[in-house]
C-alpha positions in Angstrom: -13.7 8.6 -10.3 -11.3 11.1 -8.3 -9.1 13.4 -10.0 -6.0 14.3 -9.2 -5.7 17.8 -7.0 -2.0 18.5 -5.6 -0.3 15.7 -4.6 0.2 12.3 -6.6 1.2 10.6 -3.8 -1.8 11.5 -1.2 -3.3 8.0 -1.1 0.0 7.2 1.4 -1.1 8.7 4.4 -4.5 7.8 3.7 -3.6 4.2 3.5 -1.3 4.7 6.3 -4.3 6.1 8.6 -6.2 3.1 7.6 -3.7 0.8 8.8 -3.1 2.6 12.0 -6.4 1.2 12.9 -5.4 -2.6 12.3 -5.5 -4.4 15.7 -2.4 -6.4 15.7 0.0 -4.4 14.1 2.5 -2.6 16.2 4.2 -0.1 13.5 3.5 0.9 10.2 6.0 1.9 7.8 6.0 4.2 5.1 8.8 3.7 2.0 10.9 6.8 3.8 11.6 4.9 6.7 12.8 1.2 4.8 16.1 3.2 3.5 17.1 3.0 7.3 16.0 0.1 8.6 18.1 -3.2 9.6 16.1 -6.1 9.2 16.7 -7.1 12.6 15.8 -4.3 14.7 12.2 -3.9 13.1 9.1 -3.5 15.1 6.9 -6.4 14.4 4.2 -7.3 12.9 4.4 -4.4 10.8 2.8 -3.3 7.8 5.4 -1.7 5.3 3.5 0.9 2.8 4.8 1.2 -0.4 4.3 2.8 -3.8 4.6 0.2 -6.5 4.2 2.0 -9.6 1.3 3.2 -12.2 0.0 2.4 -15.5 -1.0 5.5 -17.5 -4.5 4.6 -20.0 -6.9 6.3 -22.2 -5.3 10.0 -22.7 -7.5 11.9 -24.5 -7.3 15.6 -25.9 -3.1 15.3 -27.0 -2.5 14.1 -23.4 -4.1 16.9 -21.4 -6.5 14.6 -20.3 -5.8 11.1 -18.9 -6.5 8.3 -16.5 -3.9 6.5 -14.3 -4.2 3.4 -12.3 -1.8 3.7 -9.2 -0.6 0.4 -7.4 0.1 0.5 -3.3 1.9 -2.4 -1.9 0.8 -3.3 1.8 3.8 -5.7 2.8 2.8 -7.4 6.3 6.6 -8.1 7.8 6.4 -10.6 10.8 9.2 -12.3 13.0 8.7 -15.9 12.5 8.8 -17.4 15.7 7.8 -14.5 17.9 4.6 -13.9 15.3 4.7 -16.0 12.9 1.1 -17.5 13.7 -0.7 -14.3 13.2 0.4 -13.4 9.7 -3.3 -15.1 8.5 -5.4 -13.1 11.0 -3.3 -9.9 10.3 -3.5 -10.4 6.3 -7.3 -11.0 6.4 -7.3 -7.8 8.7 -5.4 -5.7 5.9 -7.6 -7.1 3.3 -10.7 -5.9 4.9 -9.0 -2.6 6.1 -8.2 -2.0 2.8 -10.4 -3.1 -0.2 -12.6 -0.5 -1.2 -11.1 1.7 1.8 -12.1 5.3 -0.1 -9.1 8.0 -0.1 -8.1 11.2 -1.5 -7.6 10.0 -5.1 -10.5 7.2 -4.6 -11.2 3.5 -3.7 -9.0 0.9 -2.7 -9.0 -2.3 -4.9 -7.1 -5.4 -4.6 -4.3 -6.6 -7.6 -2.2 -9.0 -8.0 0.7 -9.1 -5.4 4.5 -9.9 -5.2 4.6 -13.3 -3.8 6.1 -13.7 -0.2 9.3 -14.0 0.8 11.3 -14.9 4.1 14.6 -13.6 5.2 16.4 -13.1 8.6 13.3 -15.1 10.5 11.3 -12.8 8.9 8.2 -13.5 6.6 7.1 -10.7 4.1 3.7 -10.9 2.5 2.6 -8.7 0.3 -0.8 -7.2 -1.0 -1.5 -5.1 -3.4 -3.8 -2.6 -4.3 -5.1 -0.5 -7.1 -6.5 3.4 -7.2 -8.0 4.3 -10.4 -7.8 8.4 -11.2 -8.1 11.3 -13.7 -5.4 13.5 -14.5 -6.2 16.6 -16.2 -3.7 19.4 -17.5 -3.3 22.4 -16.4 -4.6 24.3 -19.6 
């Protein structure tokens, strides 16, 4: 298990590099770049990176010593018509980009996702995944 260095959000651009690889996808977004996107004038099929949250577990020593369990959604955005028929081959492409993909703060595993939503002529699905870490005080 990784432990957490400098930067609590580092598994982004490692995810993000990951992704960059994907054949199929022509833009990947990080959470920066939704504030100022319209719907319509996205670049897809996409893959939209966003932190989801953490749970914080089994602190130990007052605190000073802990474990968190980060959650990453992956959110494969795809005009319907134009590309709609490869959200299957694109999703089983993230999925096996991604599970067990080995980062900064440690390995990739899938959770339990949002389910999927359309809007605009746009499908959404999302995947989720899980990074387990140590945090450790500076004492």
């Amino acid at each position: 298990m990784q432990q957490l260095a400098d930067d609590y959000l580092a598994a982004e651009p490692a995810i993000v590099a990951a992704l960059q690889a994907v054949q199929g996808l022509r833009k990947v977004y990080v959470s920066a770049d939704l504030a100022d996107m319209a719907e319509n004038s996205q670049v897809t099929p996409a893959a939209h990176v966003i932190y989801f949250g953490d749970r914080v577990q089994d602190n130990a020593q007052g605190g000073a010593l802990g474990h968190a369990d980060q959650t990453w959604l992956v959110i494969l955005a795809v005009h319907q018509v134009r590309d709609g028929n490869q959200a299957g081959p694109l999703i089983s492409a993230l999925i096996k980009t991604l599970c067990g993909h080995h980062g900064p703060l440690g390995n990739l595993t899938r959770a339990n996702a949002p389910k999927p939503y359309f809007s605009g002529g746009f499908g959404y699905y999302p995947l989720a995944f899980n990074l387990k870490f140590r945090t450790k005080a500076n004492r």
